[in-house]
Backbone atoms as SQL, in Angstrom:
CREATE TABLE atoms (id INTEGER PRIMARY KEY, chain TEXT, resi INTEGER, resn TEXT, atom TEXT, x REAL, y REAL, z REAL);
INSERT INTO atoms VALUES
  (1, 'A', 1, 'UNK', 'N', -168.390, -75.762, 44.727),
  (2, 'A', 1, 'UNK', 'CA', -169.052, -76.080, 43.471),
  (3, 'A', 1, 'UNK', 'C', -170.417, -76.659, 43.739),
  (4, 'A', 2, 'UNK', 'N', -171.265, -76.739, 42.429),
  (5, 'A', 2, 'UNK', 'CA', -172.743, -77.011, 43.036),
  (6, 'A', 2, 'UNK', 'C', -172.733, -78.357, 42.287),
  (7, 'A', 3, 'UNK', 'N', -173.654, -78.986, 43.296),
  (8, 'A', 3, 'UNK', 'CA', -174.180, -80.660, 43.039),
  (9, 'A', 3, 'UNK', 'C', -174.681, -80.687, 41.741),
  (10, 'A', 4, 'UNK', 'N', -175.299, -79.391, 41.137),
  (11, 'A', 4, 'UNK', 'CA', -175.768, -79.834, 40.124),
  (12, 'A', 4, 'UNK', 'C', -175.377, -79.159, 38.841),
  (13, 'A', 5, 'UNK', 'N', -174.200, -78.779, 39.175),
  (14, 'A', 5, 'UNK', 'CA', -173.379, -78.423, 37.761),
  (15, 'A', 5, 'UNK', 'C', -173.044, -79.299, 36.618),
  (16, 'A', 6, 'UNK', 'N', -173.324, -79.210, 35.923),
  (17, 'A', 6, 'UNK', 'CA', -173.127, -80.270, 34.569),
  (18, 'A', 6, 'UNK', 'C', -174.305, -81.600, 34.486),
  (19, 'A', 7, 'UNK', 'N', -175.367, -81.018, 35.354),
  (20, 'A', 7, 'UNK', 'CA', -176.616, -82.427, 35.485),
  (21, 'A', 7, 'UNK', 'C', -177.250, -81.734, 33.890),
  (22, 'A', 8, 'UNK', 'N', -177.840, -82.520, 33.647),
  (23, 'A', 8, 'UNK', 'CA', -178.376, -82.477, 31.966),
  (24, 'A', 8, 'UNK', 'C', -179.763, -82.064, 32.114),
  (25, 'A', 9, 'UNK', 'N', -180.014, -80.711, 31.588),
  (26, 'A', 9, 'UNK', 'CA', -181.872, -80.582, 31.555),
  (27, 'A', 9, 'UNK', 'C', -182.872, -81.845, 31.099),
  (28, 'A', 10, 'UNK', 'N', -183.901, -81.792, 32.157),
  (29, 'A', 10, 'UNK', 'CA', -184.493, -82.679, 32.056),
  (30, 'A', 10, 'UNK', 'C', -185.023, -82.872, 30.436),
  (31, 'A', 11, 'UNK', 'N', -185.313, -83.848, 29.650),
  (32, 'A', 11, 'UNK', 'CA', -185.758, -83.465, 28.073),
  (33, 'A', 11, 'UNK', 'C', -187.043, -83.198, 28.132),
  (34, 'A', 12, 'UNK', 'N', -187.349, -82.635, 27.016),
  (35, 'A', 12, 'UNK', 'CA', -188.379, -81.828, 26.908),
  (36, 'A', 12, 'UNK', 'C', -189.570, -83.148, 26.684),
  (37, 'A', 13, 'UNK', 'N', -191.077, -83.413, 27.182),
  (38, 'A', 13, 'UNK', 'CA', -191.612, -84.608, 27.009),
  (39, 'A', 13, 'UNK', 'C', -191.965, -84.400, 24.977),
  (40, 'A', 14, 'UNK', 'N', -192.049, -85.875, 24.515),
  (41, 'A', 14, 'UNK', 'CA', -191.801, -86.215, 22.962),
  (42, 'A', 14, 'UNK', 'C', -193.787, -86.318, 23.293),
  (43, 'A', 15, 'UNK', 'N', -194.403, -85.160, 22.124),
  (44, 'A', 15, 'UNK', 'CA', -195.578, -85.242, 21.796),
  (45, 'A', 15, 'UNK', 'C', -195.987, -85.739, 20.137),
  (46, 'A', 16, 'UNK', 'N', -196.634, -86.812, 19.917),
  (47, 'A', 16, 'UNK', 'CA', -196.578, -87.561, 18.322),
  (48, 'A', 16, 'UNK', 'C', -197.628, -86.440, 17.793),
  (49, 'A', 17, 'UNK', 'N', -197.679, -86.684, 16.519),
  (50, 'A', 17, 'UNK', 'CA', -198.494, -86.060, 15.744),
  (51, 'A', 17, 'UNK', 'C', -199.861, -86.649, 16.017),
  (52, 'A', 18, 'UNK', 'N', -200.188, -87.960, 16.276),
  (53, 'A', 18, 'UNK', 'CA', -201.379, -88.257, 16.340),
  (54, 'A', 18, 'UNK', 'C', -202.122, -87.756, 17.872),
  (55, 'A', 19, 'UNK', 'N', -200.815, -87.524, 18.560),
  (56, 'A', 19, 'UNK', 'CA', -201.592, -86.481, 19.918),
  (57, 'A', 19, 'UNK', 'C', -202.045, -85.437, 19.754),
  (58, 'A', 20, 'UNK', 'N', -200.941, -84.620, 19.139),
  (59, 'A', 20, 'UNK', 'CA', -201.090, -83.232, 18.762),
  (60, 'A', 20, 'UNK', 'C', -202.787, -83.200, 18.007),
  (61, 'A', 21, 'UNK', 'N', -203.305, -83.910, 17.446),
  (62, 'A', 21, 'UNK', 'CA', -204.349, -84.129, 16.856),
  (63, 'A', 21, 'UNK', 'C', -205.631, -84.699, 17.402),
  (64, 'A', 22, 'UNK', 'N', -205.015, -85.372, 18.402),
  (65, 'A', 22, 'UNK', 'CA', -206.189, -85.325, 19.708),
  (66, 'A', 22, 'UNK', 'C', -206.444, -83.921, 20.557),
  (67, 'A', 23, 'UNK', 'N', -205.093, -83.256, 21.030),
  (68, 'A', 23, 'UNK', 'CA', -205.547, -82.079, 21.472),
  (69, 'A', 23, 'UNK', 'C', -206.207, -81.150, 20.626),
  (70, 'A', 24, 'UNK', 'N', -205.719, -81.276, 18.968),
  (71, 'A', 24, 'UNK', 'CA', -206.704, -79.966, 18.230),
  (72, 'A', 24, 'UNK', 'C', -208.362, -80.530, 18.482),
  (73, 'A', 25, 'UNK', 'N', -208.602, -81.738, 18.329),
  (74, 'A', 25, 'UNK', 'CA', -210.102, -82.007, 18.259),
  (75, 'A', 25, 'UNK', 'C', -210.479, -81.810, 19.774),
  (76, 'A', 26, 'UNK', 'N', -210.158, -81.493, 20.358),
  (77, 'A', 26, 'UNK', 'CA', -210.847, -81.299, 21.708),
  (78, 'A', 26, 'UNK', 'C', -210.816, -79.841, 22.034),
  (79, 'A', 27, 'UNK', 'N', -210.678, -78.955, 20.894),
  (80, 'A', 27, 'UNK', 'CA', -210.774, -77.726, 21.030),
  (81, 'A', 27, 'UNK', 'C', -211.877, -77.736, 19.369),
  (82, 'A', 28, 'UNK', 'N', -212.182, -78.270, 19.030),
  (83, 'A', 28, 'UNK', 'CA', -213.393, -78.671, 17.947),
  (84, 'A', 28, 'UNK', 'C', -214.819, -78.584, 18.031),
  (85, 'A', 29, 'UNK', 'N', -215.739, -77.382, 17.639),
  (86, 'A', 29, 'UNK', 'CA', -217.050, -77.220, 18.453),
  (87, 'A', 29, 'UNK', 'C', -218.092, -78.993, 16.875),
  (88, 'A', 30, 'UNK', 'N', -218.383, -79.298, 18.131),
  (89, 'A', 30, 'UNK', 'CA', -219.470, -80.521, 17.659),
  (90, 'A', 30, 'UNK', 'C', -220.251, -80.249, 16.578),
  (91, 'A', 31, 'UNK', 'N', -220.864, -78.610, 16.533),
  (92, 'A', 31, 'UNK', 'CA', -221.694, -78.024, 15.780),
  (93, 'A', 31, 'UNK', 'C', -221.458, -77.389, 14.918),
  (94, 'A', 32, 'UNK', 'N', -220.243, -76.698, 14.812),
  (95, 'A', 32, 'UNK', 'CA', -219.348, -76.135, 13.449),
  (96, 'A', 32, 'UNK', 'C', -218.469, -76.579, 13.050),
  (97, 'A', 33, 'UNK', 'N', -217.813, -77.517, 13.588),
  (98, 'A', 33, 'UNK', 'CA', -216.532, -78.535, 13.306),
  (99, 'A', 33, 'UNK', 'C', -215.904, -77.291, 12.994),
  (100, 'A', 34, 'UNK', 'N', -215.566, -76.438, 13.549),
  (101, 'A', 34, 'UNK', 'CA', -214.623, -75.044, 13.938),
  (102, 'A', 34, 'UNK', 'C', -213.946, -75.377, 14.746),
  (103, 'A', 35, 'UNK', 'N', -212.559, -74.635, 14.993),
  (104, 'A', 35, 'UNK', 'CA', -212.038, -74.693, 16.701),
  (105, 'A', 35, 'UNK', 'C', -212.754, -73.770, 17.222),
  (106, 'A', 36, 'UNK', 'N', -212.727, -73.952, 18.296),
  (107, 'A', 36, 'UNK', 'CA', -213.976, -72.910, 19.617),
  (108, 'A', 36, 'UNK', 'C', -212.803, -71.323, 19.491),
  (109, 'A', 37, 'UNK', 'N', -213.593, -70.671, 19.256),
  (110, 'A', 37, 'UNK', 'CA', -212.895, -69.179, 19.931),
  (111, 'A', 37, 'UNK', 'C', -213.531, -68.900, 21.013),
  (112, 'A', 38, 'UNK', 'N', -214.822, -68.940, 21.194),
  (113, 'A', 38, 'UNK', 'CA', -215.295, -68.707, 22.628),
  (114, 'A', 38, 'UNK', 'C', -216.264, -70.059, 22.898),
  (115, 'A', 39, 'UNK', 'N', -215.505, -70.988, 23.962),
  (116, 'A', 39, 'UNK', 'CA', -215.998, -71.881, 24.382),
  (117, 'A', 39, 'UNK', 'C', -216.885, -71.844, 25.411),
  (118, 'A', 40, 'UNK', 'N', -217.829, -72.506, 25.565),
  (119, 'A', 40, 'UNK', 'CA', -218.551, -72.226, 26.433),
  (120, 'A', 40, 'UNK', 'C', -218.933, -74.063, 26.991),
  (121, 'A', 41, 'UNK', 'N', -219.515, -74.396, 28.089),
  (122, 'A', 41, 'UNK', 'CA', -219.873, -75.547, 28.441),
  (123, 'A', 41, 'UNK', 'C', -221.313, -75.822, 29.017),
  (124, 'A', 42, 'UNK', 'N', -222.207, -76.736, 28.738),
  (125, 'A', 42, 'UNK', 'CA', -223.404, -76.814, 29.097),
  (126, 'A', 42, 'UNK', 'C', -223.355, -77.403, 30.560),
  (127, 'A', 43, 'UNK', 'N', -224.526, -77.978, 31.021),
  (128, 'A', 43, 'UNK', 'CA', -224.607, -78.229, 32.181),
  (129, 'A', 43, 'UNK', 'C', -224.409, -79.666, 32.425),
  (130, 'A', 44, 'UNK', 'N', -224.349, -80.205, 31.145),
  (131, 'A', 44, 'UNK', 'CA', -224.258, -81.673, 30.871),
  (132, 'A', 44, 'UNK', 'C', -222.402, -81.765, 31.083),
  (133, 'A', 45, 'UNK', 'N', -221.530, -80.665, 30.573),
  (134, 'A', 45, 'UNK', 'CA', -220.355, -80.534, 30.673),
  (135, 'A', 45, 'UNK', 'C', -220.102, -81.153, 29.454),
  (136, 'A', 46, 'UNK', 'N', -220.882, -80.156, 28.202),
  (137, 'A', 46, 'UNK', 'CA', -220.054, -80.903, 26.977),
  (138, 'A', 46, 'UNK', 'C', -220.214, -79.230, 26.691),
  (139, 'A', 47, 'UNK', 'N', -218.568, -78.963, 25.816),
  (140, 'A', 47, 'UNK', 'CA', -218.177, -77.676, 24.860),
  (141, 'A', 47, 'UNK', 'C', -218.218, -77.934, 23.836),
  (142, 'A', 48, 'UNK', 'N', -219.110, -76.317, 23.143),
  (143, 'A', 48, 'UNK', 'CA', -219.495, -75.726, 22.019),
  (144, 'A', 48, 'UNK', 'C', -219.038, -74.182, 21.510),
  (145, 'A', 49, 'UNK', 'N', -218.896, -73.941, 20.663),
  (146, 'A', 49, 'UNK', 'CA', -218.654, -72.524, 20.519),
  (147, 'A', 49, 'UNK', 'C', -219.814, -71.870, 20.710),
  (148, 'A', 50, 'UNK', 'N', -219.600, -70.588, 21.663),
  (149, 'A', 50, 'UNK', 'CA', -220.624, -69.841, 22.397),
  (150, 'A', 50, 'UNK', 'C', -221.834, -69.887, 21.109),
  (151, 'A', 51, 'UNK', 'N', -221.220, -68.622, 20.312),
  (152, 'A', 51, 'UNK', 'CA', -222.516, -68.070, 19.102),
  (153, 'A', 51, 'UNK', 'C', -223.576, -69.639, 18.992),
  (154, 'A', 52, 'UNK', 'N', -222.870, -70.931, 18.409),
  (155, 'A', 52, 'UNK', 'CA', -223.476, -71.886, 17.913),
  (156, 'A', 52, 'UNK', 'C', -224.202, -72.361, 18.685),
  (157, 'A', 53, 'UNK', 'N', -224.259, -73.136, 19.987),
  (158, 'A', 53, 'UNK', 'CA', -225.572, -73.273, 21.101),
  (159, 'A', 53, 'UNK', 'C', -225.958, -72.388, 21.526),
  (160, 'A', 54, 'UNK', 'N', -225.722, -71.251, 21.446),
  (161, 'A', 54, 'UNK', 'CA', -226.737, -70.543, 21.531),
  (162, 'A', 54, 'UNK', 'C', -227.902, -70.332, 20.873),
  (163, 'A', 55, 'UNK', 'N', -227.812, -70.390, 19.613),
  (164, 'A', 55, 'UNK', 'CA', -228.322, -70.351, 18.516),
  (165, 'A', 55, 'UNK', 'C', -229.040, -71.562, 18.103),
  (166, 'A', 56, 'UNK', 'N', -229.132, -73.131, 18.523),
  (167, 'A', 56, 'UNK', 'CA', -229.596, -74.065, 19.195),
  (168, 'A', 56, 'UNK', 'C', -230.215, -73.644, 19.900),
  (169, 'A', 57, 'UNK', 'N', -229.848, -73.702, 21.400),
  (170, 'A', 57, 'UNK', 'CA', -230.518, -73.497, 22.625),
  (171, 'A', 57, 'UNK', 'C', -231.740, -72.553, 22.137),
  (172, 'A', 58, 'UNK', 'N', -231.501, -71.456, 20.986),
  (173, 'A', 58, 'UNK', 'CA', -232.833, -70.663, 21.224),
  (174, 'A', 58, 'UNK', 'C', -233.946, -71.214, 20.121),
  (175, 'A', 59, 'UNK', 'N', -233.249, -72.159, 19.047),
  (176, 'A', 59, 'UNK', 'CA', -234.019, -72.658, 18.303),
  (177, 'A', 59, 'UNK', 'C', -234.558, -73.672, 18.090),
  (178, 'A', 60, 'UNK', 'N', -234.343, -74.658, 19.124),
  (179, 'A', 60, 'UNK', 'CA', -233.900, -76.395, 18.960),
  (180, 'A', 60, 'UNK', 'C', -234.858, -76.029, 20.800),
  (181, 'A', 61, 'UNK', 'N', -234.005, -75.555, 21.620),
  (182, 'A', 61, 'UNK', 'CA', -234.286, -75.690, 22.531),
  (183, 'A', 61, 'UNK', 'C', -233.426, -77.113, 23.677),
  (184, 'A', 62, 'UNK', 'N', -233.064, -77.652, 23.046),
  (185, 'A', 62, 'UNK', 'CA', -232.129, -78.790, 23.842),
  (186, 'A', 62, 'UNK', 'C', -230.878, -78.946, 23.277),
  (187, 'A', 63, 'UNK', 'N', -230.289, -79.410, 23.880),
  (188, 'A', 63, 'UNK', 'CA', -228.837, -80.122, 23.626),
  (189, 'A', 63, 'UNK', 'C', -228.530, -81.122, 22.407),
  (190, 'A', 64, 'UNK', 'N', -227.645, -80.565, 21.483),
  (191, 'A', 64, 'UNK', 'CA', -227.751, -81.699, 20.573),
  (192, 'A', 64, 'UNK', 'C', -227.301, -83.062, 20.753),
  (193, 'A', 65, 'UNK', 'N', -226.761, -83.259, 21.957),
  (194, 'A', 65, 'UNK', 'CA', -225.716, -84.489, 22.270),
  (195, 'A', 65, 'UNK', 'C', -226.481, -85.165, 23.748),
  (196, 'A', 66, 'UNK', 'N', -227.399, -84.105, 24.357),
  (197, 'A', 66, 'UNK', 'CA', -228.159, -85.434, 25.708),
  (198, 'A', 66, 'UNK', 'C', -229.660, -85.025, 25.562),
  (199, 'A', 67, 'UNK', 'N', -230.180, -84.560, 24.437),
  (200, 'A', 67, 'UNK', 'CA', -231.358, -83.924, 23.857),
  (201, 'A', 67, 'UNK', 'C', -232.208, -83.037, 24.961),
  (202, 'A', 68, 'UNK', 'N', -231.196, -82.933, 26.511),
  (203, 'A', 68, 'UNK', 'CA', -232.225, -82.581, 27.280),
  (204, 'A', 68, 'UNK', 'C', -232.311, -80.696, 27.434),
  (205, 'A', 69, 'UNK', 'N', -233.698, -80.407, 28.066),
  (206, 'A', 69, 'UNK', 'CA', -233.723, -79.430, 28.038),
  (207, 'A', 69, 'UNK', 'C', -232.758, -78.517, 27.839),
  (208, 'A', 70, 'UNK', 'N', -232.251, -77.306, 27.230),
  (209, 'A', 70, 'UNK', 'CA', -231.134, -76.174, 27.318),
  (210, 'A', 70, 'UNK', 'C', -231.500, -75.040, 26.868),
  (211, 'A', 71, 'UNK', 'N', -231.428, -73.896, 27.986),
  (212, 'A', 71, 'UNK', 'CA', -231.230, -72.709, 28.009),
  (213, 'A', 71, 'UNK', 'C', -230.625, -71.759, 27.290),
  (214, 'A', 72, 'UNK', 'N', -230.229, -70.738, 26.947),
  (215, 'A', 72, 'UNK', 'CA', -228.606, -70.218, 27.019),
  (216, 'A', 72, 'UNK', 'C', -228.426, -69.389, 27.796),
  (217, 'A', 73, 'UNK', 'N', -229.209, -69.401, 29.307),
  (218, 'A', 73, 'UNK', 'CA', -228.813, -68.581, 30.366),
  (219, 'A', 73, 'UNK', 'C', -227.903, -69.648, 31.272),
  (220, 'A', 74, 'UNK', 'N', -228.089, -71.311, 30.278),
  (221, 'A', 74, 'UNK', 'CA', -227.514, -72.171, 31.633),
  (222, 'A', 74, 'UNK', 'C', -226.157, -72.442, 30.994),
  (223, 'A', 75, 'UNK', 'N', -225.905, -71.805, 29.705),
  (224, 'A', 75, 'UNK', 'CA', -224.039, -71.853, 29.287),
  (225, 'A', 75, 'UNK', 'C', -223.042, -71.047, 29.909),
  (226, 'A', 76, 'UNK', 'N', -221.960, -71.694, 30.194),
  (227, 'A', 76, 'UNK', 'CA', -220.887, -70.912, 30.875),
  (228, 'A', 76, 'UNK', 'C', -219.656, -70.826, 30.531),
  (229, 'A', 77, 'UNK', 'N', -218.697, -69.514, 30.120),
  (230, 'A', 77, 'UNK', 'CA', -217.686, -69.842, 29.675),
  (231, 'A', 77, 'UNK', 'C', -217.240, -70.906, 29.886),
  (232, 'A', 78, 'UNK', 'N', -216.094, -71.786, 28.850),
  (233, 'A', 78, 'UNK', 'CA', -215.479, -72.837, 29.175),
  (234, 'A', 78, 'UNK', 'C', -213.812, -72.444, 30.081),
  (235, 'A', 79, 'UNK', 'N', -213.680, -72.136, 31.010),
  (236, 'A', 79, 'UNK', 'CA', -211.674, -71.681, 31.022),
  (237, 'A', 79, 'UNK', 'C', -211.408, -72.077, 30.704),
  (238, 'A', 80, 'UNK', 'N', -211.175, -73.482, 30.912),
  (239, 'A', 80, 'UNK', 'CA', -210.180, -74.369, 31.016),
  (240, 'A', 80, 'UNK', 'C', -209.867, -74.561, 29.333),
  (241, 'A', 81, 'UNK', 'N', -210.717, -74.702, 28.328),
  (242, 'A', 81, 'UNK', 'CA', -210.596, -74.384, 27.486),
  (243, 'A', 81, 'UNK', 'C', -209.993, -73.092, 26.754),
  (244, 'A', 82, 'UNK', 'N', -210.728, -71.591, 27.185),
  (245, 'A', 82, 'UNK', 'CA', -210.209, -70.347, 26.966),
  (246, 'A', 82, 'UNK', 'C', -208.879, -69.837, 27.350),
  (247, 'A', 83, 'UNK', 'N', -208.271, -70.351, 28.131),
  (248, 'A', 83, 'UNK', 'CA', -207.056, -70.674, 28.778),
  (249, 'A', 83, 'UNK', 'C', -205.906, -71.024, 28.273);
């Protein structure tokens, strides 16, 4: 017989609603208060939805959050986000 016959699945970890609600806002673009479909990350390492800094970056010319210079050749998908 095996050692671990009748051991009890580990439980599943307990996530609150007010987490669950931290993870939706961290999928939240700053600039559309949208969730991101295509995230992308600056060089500063803050995510936006692609279309929207871009659209910044070509009109604004900087970052709305470290005002410094920005591209949109220097945005890069986000994975870890897209993921």
């Amino acid at each position: 017989s095996s050692a671990s016959a009748g051991a009890a699945a580990p439980a599943a970890p307990v996530v609150s609603e007010a987490d669950t609600r931290v993870y939706i806002e961290a999928f939240r673009c700053p600039i559309t208060q949208q969730l991101m479909r295509e995230p992308v990350v600056t060089p500063s390492g803050h995510s936006y939805e692609g279309e929207a800094i871009r659209k910044v970056a070509k009109e604004m010319g900087f970052s709305p959050q470290t005002k410094r210079r920005l591209r949109a050749i220097e945005l890069v998908p986000n994975r870890a986000l897209a993921d």
